[in-house]
N, C-alpha and C positions, 0 to 999 in steps of 0.2 A: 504494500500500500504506500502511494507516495505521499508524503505533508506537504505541504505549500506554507510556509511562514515567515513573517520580518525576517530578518538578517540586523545584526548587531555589529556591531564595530571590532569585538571581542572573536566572532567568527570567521576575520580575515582569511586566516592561513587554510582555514576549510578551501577555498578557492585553489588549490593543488589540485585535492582531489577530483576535480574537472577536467576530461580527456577532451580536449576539444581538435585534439587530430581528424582530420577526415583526407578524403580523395576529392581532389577539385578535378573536375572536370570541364568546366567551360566558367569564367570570370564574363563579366559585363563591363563595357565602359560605357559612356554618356556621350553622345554625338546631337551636338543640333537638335537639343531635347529629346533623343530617342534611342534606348538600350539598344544596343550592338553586341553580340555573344562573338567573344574570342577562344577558340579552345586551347585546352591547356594540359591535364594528362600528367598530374602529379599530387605525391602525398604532403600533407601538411602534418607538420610533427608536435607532438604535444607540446606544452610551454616549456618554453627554456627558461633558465632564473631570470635575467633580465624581464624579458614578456610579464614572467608571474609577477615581478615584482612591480612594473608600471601599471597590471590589471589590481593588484591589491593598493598600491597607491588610488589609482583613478575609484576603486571603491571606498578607499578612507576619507579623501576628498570629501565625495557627495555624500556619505553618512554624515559628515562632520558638519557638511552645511545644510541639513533641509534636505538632502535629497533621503531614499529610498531603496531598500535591495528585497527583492521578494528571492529564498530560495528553495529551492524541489528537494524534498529529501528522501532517500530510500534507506529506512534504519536512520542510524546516524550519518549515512555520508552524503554529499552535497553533489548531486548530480544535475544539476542547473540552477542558473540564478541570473536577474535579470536587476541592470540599478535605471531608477529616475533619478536624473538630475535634478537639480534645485532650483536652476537657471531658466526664470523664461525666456522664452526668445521669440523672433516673430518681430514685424515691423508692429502689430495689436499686443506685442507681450502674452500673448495668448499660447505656444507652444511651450511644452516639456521634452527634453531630450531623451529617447533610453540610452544611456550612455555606454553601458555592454548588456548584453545578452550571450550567454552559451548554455549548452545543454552537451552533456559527453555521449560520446557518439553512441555506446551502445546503450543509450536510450532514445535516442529522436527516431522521429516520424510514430511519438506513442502518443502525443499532446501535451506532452510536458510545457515546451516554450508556448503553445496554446495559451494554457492558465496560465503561465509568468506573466506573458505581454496583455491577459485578459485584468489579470493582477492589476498590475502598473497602470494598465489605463485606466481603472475604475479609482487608483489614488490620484493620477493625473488628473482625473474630473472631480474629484473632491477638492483639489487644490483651485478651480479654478480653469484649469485648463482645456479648451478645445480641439487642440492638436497635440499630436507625440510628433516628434521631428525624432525622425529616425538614420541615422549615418551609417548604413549598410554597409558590411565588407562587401568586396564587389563578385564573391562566388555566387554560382546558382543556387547552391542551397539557402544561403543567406536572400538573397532576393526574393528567391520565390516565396521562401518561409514569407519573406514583408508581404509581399503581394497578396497570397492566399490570406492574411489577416486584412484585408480593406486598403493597405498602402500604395500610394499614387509616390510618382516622381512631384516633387517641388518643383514648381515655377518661382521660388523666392529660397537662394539657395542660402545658409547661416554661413558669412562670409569667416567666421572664426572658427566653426567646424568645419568647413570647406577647404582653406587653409591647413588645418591642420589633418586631413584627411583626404587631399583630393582626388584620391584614388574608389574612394566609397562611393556608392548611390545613393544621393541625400534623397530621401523620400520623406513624406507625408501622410498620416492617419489620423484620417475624421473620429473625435471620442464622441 
């Protein structure tokens, strides 16, 4: 049976426990407002210290300010977990960022990340907020997971997440 629960600041290093290795097979980039599939035909390897330590950073962060972490639990170990940022954004201040999302691989396609990002949006709209801005890695799994949840490509892209991510597909979800 999986739990679904807050995430605490105390629970960082749980964040290990998340295999987020997969097989990428085709990445997307953004052309002229319109996804473009590039194939690709490689493994992605679980986090190295460096990664774990900038994801458990970027999670200390938004605990620390307002933000949010819902995570999936099987027994005690942390087999996804998804954080809202703190920051709205939006030329209306009206968006919330998910700032990561993962689910380890042998549990996806079960609806884990389902309830995380169903999670998150329903605190998203408690706060306030009308949109999740979402800064998508640019694999197919990652995109389509956005898309199969309600997620449009942005015509208003967040030029700070853009920057620092311009390889993502910044999309957009109606709460």
């Amino acid at each position: 049976m999986i739990r679904y629960t807050k995430m605490t600041q105390e629970q960082v290093n749980k964040l290990s426990e998340i295999d987020r290795s997969e097989y990428i097979d085709l990445i997307y980039e953004v052309k002229d407002g319109k996804i473009i599939e590039i194939n690709q035909g490689h493994e992605v390897p679980n986090w190295n210290e460096d990664l774990l330590k900038e994801m458990q950073e970027r999670f200390l962060f938004e605990l620390n300010n307002g933000g949010t972490a819902i995570g999936a639990f099987d027994g005690e170990t942390l087999i996804g977990f998804g954080v809202l940022a703190s920051k709205f954004r939006g030329r209306n201040k009206d968006q919330l960022q998910v700032d990561l999302m993962y689910v380890s691989r042998n549990y996806r396609r079960q609806g884990i990340g389902t309830k995380i990002l169903y999670e998150l949006s329903n605190e998203a709209r408690s706060r306030g907020a009308k949109y999740l801005y979402i800064s998508s890695t640019e694999t197919r799994s990652a995109v389509s997971f956005y898309k199969s949840q309600g997620s449009l490509l942005t015509d208003e892209l967040d030029e700070e997440l853009f920057n620092k991510e311009p390889k993502d597909i910044h999309m957009i979800k109606e709460l």
